[in-house]
C-alpha positions in Angstrom: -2.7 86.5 189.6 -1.4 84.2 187.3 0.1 85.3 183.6 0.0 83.7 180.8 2.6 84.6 177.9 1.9 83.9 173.9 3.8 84.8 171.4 5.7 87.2 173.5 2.9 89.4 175.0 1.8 88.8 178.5 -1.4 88.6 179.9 -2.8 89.1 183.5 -5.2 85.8 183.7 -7.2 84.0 186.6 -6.8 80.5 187.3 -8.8 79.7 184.5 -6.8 81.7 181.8 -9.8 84.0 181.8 -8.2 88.1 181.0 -8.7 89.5 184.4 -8.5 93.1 183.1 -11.4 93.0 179.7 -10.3 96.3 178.8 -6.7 94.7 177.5 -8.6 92.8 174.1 -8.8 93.1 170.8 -9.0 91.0 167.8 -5.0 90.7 168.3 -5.6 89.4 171.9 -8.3 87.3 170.4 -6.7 85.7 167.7 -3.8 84.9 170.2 -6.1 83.3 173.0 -7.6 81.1 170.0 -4.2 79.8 169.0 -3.7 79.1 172.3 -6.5 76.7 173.6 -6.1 75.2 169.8 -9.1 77.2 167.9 -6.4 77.8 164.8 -7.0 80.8 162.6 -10.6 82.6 163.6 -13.5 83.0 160.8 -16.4 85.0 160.5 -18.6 82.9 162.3 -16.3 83.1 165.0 -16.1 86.7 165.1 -19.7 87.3 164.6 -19.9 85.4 167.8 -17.2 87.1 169.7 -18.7 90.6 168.4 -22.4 89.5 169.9 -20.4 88.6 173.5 -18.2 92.3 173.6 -21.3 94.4 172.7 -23.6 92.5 175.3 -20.8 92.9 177.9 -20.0 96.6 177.2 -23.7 97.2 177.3 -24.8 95.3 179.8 -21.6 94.5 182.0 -22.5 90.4 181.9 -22.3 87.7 178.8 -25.3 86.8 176.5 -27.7 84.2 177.2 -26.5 81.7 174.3 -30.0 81.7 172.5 -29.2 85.8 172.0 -26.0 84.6 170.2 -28.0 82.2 168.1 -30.4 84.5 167.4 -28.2 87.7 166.6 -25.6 85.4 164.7 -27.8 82.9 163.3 -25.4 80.4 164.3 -26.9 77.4 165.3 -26.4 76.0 169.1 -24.5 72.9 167.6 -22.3 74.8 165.4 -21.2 77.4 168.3 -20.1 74.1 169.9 -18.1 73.5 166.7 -16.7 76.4 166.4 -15.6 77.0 170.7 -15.2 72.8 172.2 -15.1 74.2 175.5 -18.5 75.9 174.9 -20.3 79.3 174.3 -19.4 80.5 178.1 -15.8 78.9 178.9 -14.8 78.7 175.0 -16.0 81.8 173.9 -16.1 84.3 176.3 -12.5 83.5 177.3 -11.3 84.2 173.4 -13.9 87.5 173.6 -11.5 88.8 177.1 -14.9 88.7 179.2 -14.3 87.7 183.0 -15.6 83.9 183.7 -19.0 84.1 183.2 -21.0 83.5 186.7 -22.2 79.4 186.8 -19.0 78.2 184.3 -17.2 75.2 186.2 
C-alpha cells in the first residue's frame, strides 16, 4: 500500500489516497487530509458533515446516502459540493478516513 506523508506524519493510503486503516482519524488527520487535496482551514459546516459520515460509518459500517447528510446537516446538496469539489463520497469521505465508498470512480 501506498503512503502518503503531510506535514511529517505518515499515512497508510490506497491508490486513491483513501486511509486504509479508519481507526487512524481524527480531526488532526482531518484537518491534514483537507490541506492536502486543497480544502484550506475546515469550518463548521465542514465538520458537521464529516461528523454525519463517522457516526453513520461507526454505526452502520458503510457511508451516508448524501440526502441523510442534507437532511441531518441541513446543508444543501450544492453547498456540500462547495464545501468538498471532489464530492460528498470521494471529497468527503476521504477527509472523514472512511474506506472508498463502494460505486466512487
Amino acid at each position: 500500500m501506498p503512503v502518503i506523508e503531510i506535514d511529517g506524519q505518515k499515512f497508510e493510503v490506497d491508490g486513491d489516497g483513501f486511509l486504509v486503516d479508519p481507526s487512524v482519524w481524527n480531526e488532526e488527520v482531518a484537518a491534514l487530509f483537507a490541506k492536502k487535496d486543497g480544502l484550506g482551514e475546515l469550518n463548521e459546516k465542514h465538520w458537521a458533515i464529516l461528523k454525519v459520515i463517522r457516526n453513520n460509518y461507526e454505526e452502520k459500517g458503510m457511508a451516508p446516502m448524501i440526502r441523510s447528510i442534507c437532511q441531518e446537516t441541513g446543508v444543501k446538496l450544492r453547498e456540500i459540493y462547495e464545501l468538498f469539489p471532489d464530492g460528498p463520497a470521494r471529497g468527503a469521505c476521504k477527509i472523514a478516513g472512511l474506506p472508498k465508498p463502494d460505486g466512487c470512480v
